[in-house]
Backbone bond lengths (Angstrom), bond angles and torsions (degrees), N, CA, C in turn:
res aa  C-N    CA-C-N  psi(-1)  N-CA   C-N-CA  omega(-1)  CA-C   N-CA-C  phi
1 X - - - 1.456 - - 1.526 110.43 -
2 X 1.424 122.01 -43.92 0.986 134.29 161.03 1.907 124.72 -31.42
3 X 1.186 114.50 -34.31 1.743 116.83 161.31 1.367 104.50 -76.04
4 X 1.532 115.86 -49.05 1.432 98.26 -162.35 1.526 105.25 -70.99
5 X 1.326 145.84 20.03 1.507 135.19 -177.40 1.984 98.95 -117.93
6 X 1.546 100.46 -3.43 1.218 105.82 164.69 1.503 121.02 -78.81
7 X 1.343 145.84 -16.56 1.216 155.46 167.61 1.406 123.52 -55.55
8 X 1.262 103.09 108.73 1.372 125.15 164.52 1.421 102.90 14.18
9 X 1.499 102.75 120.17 1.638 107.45 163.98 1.247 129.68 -129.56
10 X 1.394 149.95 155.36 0.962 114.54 -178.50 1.624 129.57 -111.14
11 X 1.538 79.70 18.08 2.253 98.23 166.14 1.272 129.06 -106.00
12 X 1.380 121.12 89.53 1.449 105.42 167.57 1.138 128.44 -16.12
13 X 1.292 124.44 156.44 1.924 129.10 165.43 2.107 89.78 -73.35
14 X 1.671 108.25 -44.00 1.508 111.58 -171.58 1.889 97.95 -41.15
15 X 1.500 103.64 -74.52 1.295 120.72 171.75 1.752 112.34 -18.28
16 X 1.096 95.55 -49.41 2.169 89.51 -164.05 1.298 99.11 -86.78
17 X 1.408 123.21 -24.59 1.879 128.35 161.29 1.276 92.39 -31.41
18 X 1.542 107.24 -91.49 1.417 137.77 -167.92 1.723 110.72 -23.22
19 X 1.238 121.84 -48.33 1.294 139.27 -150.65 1.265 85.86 -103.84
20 X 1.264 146.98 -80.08 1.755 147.72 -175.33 1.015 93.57 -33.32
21 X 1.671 121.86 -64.21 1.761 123.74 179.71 1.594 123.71 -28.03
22 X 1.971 111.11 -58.17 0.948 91.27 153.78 1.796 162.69 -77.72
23 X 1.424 83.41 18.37 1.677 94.02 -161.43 1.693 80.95 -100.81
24 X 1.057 124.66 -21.15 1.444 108.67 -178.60 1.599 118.23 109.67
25 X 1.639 98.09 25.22 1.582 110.69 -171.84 1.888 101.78 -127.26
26 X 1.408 118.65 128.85 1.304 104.89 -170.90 1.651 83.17 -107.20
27 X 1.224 102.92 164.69 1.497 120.51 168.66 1.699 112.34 -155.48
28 X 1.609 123.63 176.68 1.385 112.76 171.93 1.243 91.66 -104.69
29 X 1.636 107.70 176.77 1.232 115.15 146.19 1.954 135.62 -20.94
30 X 1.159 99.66 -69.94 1.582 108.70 168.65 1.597 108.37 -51.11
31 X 1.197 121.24 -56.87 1.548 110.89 -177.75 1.564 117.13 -71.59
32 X 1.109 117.05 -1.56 1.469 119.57 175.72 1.872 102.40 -91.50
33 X 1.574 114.57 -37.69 1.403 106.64 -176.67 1.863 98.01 -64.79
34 X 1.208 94.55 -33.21 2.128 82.80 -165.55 0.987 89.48 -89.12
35 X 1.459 158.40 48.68 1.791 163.42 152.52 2.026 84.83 -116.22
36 X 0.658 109.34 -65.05 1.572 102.10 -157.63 2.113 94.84 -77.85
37 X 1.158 123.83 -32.15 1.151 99.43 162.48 1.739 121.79 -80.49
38 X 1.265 140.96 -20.34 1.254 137.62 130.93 1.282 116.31 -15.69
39 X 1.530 125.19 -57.58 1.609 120.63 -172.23 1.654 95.09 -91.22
40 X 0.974 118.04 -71.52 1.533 96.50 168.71 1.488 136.28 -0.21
41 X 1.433 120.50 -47.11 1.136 139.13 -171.80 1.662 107.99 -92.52
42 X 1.382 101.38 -37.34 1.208 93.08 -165.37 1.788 107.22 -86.81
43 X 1.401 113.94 -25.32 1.789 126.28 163.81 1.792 97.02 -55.01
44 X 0.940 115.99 -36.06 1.577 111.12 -172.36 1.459 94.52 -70.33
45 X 0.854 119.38 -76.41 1.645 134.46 -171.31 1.559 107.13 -52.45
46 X 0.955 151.57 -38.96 1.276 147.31 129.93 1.694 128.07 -23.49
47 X 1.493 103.15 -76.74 1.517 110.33 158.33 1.586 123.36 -21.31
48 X 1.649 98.25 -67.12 1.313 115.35 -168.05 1.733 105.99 -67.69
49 X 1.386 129.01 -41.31 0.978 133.43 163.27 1.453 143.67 -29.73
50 X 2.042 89.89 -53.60 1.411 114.38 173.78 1.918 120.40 -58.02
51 X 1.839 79.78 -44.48 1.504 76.62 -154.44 1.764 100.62 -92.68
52 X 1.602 116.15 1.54 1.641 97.91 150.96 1.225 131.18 -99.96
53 X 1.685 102.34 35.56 1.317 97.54 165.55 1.548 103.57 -113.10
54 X 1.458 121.76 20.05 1.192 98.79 162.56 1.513 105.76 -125.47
């Protein structure tokens, strides 16, 4: 599982700093990669969900 969370993304960990930053949430580096692989996973799992149910 570990390769597939390596694939091309198109959010920096810098990026979700930046953006948490402004909402008023600090995080480091490291807690921003396991926030964006969290959503990562969960857009997959959603995605994949949606579209075999039709």
């Amino acid at each position: 599982m570990k390769s597939r969370l390596l694939e091309k993304r198109n959010v920096t960990p810098q990026q979700a700093i930046k953006l948490l930053e402004k909402n008023g949430i600090k995080v480091d580096e490291q807690q921003a990669k396991v926030i964006l692989d969290f959503l990562y996973i969960l857009a997959k799992s959603t995605l994949k969900r949606y579209f075999e149910e039709k």
